[in-house]
C-alpha positions in Angstrom: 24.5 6.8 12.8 24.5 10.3 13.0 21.4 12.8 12.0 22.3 16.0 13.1 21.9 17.9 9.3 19.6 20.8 10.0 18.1 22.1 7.1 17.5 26.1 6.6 14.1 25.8 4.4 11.1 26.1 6.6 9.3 23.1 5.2 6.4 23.3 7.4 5.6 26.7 6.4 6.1 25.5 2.8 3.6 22.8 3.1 1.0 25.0 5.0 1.5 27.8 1.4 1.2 24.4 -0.7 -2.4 22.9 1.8 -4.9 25.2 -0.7 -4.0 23.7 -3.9 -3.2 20.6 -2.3 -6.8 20.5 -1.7 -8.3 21.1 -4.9 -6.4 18.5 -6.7 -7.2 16.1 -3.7 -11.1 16.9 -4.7 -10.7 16.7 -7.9 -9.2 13.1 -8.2 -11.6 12.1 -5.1 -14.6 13.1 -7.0 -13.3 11.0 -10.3 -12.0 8.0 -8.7 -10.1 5.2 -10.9 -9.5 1.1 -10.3 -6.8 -0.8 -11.1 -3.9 -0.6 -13.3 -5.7 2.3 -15.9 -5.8 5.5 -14.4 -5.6 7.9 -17.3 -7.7 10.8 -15.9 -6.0 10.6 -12.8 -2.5 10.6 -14.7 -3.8 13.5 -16.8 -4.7 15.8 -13.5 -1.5 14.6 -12.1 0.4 15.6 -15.6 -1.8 19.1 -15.8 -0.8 20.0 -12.4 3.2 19.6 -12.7 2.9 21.5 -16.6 5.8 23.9 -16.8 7.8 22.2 -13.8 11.6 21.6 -14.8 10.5 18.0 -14.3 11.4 15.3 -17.0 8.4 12.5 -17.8 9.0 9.0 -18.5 6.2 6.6 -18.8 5.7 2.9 -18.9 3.6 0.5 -21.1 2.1 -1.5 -18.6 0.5 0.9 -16.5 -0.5 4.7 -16.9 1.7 5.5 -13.9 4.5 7.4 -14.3 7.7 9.1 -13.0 8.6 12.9 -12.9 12.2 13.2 -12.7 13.8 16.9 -11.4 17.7 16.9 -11.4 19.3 19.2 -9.0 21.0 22.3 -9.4 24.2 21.1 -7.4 24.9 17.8 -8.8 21.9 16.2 -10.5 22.4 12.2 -10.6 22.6 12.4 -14.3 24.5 9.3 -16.0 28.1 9.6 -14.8 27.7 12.9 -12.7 27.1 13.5 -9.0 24.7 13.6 -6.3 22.4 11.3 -4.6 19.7 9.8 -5.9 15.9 9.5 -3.5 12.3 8.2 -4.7 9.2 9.3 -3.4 6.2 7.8 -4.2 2.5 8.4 -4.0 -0.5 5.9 -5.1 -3.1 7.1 -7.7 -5.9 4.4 -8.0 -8.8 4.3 -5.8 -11.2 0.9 -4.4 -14.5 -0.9 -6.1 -16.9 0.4 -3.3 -19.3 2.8 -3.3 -19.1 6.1 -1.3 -21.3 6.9 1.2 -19.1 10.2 2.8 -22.2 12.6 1.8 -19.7 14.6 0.8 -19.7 17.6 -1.6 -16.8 16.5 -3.7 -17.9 12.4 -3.6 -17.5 10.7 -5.8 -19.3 10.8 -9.4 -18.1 7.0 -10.4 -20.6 4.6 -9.7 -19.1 1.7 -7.6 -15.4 3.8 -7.0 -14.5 5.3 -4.5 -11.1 6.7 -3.0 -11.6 5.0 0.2 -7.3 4.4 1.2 -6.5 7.4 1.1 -4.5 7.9 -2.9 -6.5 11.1 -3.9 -4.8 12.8 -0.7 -1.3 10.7 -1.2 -1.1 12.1 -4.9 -1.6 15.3 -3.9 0.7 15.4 -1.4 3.6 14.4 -3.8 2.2 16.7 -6.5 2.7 19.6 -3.5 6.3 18.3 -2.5 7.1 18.3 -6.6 6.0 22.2 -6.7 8.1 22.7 -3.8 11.3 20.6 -4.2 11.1 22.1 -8.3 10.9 25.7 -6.8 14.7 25.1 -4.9 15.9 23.4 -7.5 19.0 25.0 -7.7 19.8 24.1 -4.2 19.3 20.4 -4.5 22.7 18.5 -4.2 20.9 15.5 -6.4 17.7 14.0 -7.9 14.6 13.6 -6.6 12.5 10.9 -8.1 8.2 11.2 -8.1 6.6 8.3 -8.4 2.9 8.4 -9.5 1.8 4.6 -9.7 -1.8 3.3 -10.0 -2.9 -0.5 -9.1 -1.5 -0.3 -5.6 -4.8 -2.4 -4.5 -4.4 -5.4 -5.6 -3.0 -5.2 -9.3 0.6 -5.0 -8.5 1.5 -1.4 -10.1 4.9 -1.6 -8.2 5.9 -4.4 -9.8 4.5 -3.4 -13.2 6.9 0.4 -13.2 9.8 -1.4 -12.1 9.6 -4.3 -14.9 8.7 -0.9 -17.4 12.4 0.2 -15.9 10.7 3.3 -14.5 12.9 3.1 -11.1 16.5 3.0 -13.6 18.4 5.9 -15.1 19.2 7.0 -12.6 18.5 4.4 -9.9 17.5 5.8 -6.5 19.6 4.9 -3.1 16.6 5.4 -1.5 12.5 5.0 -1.4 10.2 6.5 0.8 6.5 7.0 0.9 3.4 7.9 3.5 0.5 6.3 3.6 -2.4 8.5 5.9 -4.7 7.2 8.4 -7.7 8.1 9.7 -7.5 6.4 13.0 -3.8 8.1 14.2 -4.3 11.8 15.6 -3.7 14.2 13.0 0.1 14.9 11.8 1.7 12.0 13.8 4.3 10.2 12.1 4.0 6.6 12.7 6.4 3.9 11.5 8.9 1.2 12.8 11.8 -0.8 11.9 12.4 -3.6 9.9 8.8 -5.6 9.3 6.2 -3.4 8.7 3.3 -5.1 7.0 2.5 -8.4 6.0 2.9 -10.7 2.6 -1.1 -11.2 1.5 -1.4 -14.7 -1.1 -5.2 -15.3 -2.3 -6.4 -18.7 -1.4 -8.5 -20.7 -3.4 -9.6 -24.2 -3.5 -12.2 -26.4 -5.6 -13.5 -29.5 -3.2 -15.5 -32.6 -5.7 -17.1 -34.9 -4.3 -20.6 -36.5 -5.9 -23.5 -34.7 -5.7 -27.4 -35.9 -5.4 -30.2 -36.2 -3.1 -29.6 -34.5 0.2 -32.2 -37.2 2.1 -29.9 -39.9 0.6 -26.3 -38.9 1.8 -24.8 -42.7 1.6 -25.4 -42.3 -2.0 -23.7 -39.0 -2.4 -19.7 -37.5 -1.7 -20.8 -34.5 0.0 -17.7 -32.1 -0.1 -19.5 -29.7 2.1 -18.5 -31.3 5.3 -15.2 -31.8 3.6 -14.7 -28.2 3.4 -16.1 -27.4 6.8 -13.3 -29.9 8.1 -10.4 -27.8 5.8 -11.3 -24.6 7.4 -11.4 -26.2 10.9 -7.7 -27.7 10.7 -5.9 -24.3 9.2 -7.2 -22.8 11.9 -5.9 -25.3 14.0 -3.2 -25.3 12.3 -1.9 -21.3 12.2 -3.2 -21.7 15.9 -0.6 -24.9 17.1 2.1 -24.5 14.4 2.8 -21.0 13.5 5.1 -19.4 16.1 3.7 -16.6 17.7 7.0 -14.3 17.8 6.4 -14.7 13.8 2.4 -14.4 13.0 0.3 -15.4 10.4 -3.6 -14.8 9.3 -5.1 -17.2 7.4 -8.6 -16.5 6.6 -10.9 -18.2 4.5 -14.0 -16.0 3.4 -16.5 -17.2 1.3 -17.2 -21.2 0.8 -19.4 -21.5 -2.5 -22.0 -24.4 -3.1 -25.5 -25.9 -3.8 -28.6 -24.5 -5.9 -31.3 -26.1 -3.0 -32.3 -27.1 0.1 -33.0 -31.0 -0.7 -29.9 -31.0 -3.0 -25.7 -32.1 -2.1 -23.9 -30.0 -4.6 -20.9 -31.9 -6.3 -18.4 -29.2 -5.3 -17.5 -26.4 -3.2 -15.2 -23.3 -4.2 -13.5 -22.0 -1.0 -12.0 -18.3 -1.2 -9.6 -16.8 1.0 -6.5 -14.6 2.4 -3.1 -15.3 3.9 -1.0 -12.7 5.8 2.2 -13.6 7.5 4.7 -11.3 8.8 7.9 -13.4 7.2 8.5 -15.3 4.2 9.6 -18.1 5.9 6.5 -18.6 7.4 4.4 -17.6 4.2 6.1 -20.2 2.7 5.5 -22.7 5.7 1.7 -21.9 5.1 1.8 -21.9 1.1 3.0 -25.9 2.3 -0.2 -26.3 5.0 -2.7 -25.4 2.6 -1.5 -27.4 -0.2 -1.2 -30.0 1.6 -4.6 -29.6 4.2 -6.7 -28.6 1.3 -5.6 -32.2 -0.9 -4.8 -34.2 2.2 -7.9 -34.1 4.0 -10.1 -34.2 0.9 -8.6 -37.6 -0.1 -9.1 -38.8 3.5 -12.8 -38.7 2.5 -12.7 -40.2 -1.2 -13.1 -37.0 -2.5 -10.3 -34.3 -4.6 -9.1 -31.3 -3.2 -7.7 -28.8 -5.8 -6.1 -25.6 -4.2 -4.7 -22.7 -6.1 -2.2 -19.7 -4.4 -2.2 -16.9 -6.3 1.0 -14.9 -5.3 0.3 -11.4 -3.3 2.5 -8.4 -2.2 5.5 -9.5 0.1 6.5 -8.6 3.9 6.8 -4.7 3.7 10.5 -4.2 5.7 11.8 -0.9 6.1 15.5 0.1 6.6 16.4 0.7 9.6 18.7 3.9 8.6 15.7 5.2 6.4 13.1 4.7 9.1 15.5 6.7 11.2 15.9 9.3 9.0 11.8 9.5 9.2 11.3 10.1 12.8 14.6 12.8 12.5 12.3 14.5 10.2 9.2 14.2 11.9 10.5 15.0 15.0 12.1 18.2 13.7 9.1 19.1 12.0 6.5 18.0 14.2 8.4 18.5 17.8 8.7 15.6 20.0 6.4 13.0 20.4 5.5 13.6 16.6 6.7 10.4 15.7 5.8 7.3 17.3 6.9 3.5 16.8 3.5 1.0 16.0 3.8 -2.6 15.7 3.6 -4.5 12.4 0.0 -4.7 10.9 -1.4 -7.4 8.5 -2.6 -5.2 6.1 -0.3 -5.4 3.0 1.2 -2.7 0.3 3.0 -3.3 -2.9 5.6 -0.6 -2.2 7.0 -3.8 -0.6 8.3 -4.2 -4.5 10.3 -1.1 -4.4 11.9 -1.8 -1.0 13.3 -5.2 -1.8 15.1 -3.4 -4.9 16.3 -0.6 -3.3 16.6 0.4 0.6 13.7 2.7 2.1 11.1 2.7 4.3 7.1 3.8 4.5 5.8 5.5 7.2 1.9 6.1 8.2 0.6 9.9 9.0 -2.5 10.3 11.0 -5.5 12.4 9.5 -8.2 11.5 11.8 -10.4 14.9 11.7 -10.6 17.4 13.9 -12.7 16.7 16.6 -13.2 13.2 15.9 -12.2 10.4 18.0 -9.2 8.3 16.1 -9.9 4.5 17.6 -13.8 5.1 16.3 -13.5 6.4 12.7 -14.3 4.9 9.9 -11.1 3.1 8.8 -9.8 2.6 5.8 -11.3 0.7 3.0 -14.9 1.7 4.5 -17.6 3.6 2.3 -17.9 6.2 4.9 -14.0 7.0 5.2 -12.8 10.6 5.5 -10.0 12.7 6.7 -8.6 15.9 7.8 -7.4 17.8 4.8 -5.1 19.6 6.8 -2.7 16.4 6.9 -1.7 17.1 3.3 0.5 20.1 4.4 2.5 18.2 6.7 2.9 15.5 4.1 4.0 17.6 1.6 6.7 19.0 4.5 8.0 15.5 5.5 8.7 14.5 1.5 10.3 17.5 1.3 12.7 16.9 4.0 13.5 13.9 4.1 14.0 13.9 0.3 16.7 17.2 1.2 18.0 15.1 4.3 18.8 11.9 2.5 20.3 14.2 -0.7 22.4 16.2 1.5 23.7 13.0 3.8 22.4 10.3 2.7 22.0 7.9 5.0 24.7 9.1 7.5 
């Protein structure tokens, strides 16, 4: 595979001109943070800050997230004509905590706050839009924005491609950056193939026969029941799940009682699975199932369990993660891009890279001064980052959306 195309644009320079207005739209969305699948201030700053951009609009029904379509001067992927086709996306929704940055732009929303890192992702592509829309004429195809809310949790992915968002024109190619505040600033961090994990929801209802807690041998106390559950799929991911091919399987929050001196009649167990393969998500979809009604009826009691289906394994392309580090490399020098080993965390733009070939790649903002393995990671109330990442975000869309339209992947 050959990646020797050397672009003539200064991208880094153009993301440093694009940093100060990168910034106020990064405040501006941080301070007015948004959950779920709804984002419609969000969408509006988004919308008010590409106004008058030779961008075309389409929207979806499901979501407020859209895309922002610009069509090349040399061969725009319209129906029939020529030219590549590459996505780029950025996340728009923010998390149901409560910010505790003491920061001056903080924000306003009681109980939301934009604790991942979207406010900054958005921006970013809004800056590469401004850019890529300003050379227009130069790009030998289409570059495709997307701008999706519900990335935690609500599956927004999944909701733009079912609104046919991703189709006329269909990209070749997906890519996306996802900042972290414990990476040194500007490094580019990704890997081949598995990325991050698959995440299913676990839940299960334990009923047994409740009454007087100084009377057991009357009673069906599922609490013990549970206790035991939790014990064997530990046991379980622990003796039965490869380790060249791991799982998580954490359950969170066992729910019972009203008293001291009374057996509840039931328990409600909550928790999460992560594996790195959907063979092996599947072997433990089986385990629970199984564990959680097997063991229950060992005692004379009924175990109910309930998956409810999360994001799958993230995989990147190997020829689009290399195209990645030939950017940040260029950009950044060497050692700007650095290989990391799959994490367990999970990300719905796992939807867009099983229709279409692509990869996501992480770009530290840990601020200046700070110490990266320390800060306060992501989803935490106290999360922050160096704005300054923004410009070199806004570079590596750029590129890599000019790379892959002037080579593809060759």
């Amino acid at each position: 595979m050959s990646l020797d195309f050397e672009s003539t644009t200064d991208w880094a320079a153009i993301g440093e001109e694009s940093l100060d207005a990168a910034i106020e739209l990064r405040r501006a969305i941080h301070a007015d943070p948004e959950v779920g699948l709804h984002c419609p201030r969000t969408s509006d700053k988004v919308k008010a800050a590409l106004a008058g951009l030779p961008l075309e609009i389409r929207e979806g029904t499901s979501t407020t997230g859209f895309v922002a379509i610009l069509r090349g001067g040399r061969g725009g992927g319209t129906a029939g004509g020529n030219g590549r086709t590459v996505l780029l996306r950025g996340d728009m929704d923010a998390l149901p905590m409560q910010e505790e940055t003491g920061l001056p732009f903080a924000s306003k929303i009681d109980g939301a706050m934009h604790a991942c890192g979207h406010d900054s992702h958005t921006a970013m592509l809004v800056g590469a839009a401004k850019a890529l829309c300003a050379r227009r004429d130069a790009l030998p195809g289409t570059v495709v924005f997307m701008f999706q809310p519900g990335e935690e949790g609500h599956h927004g992915a999944r909701h733009m491609i079912a609104d046919g968002l991703l189709d006329a024109p269909l990209p070749e190619a997906g890519f996306a950056l996802h900042i972290s505040p414990n990476m040194p600033m500007g490094h580019v961090v990704s890997r081949s193939g598995t990325l991050m994990a698959s995440t299913d929801t676990l839940r299960a209802t334990i009923t047994g026969r409740g009454g007087h807690a100084a009377m057991p041998h009357d009673c069906l106390d599922p609490l013990p029941i549970a206790c035991e559950i939790v014990t064997a799929l530990q046991t379980y991911v622990a003796r039965q799940v490869a380790v060249t091919d791991p799982a998580v399987l954490s359950i969170t929050k066992l729910n019972a009682g009203s008293a001291h001196n009374v057996i509840p009649s039931s328990v409600e167990m909550l928790g999460t699975m992560r594996t790195l393969s959907e063979r092996t998500r599947e072997q433990l979809r089986a385990a629970f199932i199984r564990m959680v009604e097997g063991i229950a009826a060992a005692h004379g009691a009924v175990g109910t369990p309930t998956i409810e289906q999360g994001y799958p394994v993230t995989v990147n392309d190997p020829r689009a993660t290399d195209l990645i580090k030939a950017v940040a490399t260029t950009i950044g020098g060497e050692g700007a891009y650095q290989v990391m080993p799959p994490m367990m965390g999970a990300e719905d733009f796992s939807y867009v890279l099983q229709k279409l070939p692509g990869a996501m790649a992480f770009i530290g903002a840990a601020p200046e001064g700070s110490d990266p393995r320390t800060n306060p990671p992501l989803h935490n109330t106290k999360m922050t980052i160096d704005e300054r990442v923004m410009a070199h975000g806004i570079a590596v869309h750029c590129a890599v959306a000019e790379r892959f339209l002037a080579n593809g992947f060759d």
